[in-house]
C-alpha positions as CSV (number, residue, x, y, z in Angstrom):
1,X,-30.4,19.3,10.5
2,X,-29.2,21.3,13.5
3,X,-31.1,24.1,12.0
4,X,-34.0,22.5,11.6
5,X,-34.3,21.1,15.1
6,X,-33.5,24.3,16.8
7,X,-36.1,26.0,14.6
8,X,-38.6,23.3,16.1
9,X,-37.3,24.0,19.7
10,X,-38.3,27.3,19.5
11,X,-41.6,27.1,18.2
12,X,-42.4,24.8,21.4
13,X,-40.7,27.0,23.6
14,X,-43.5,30.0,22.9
15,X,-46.3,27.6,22.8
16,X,-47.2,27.8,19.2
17,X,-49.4,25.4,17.9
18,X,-50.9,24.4,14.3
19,X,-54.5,24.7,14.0
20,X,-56.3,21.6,14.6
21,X,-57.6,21.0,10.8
22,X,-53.6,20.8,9.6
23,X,-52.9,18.5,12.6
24,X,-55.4,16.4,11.6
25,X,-54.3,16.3,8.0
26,X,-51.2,15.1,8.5
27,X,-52.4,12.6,10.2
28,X,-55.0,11.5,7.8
29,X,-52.0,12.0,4.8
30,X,-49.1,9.5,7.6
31,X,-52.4,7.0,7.5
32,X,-53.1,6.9,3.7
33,X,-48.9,6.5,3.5
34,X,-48.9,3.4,5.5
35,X,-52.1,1.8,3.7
36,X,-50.3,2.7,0.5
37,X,-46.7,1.2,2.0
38,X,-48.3,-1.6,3.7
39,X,-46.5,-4.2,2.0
40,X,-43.4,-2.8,2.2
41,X,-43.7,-2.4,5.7
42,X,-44.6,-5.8,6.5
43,X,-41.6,-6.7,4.3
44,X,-39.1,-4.8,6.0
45,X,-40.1,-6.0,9.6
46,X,-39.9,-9.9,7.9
47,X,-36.5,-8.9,6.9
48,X,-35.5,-7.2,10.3
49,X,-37.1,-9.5,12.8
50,X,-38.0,-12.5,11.0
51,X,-42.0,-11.7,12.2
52,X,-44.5,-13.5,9.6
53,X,-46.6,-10.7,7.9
54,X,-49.5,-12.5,9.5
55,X,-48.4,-11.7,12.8
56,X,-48.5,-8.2,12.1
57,X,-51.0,-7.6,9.8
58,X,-54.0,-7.4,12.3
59,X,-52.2,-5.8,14.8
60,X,-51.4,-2.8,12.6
61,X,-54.8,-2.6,11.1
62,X,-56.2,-2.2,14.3
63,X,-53.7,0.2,15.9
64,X,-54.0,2.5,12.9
65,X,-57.4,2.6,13.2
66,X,-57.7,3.6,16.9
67,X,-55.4,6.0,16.2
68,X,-57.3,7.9,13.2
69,X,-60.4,6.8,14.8
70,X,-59.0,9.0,17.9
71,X,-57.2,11.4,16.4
72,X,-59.8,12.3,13.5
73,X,-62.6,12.5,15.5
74,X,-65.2,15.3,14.9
């Protein structure tokens, strides 16, 4: 781990960045994990905070779409 987060500091130290096409496929690959993960997402935050999946449902169908919609912009 300590490795592994030094190995990262560096690479932001000398201003080295991804190209924008892999940025934007991780992205795209996170958003297809939640939609696939959904329910156990919603199931987990029930557990943790009690929150009915109603609640959240909306609420993270609309964030995750500003932020693809933002982020995966042409």
């Amino acid at each position: 781990m300590e490795e592994s987060s030094e190995e990262l500091r560096k690479t932001f130290s000398c201003g080295t960045t991804r190209r924008l096409q892999w940025r934007k496929s991780q992205i795209q690959s996170l958003a297809e994990l939640l939609a696939d993960n959904e329910h156990h997402c919603f199931q987990a935050l029930h557990q943790d905070i009690g929150n009915p999946t109603m609640n959240v449902t909306g609420m993270s169908q609309l964030q995750m779409s500003d932020v693809t919609g933002y982020f995966l912009k042409e």
